[in-house]
N, C-alpha and C positions, 0 to 999 in steps of 0.2 A: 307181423311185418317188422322188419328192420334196414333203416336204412339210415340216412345221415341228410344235412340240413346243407351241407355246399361240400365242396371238394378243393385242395390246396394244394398246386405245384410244389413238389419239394423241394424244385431248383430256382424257383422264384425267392430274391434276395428281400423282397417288401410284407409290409404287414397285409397289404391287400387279397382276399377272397379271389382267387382266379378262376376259370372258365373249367371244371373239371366233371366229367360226372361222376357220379355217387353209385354206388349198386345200390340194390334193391333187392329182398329177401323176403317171401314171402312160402308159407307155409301152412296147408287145410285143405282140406276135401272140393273146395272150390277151383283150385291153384292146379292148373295143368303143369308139370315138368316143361323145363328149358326157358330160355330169352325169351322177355318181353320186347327184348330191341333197346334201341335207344327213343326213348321219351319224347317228345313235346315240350310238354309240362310236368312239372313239378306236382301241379294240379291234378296229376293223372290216381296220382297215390290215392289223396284223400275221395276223389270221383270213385275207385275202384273202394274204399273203404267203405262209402256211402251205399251201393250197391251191395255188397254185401251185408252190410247190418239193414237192408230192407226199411233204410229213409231216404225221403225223398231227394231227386238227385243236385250235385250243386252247381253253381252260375258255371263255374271254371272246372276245366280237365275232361280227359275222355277215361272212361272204364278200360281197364285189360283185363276184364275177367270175361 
């Protein structure tokens, strides 16, 4: 899995963090080809993480596996 922790307007003149999504790269035998979409959550990652390493699942995010 590779992805990234926020996303940053390049045309935004401030230090602040802005509303951007991030990709998401994931790769293994579990991993169907194409778009998962666009996300919910954040939480989705570590839920589909969870699932795959076969513990139990957590409070936050839904699985795309």
């Amino acid at each position: 899995v590779i992805t990234a922790d926020h996303g940053c307007d390049p045309t935004f003149a401030g230090t602040d963090h802005t509303r951007e999504y991030v990709p998401v790269l994931t790769f293994g035998p579990l991993f169907d080809p194409g778009s998962i979409g666009r996300r919910a959550s954040f939480a989705d990652i570590g839920q589909s993480l969870a699932g795959h390493l076969g513990v139990p699942p957590l409070a936050n995010g839904e699985s795309f596996l």
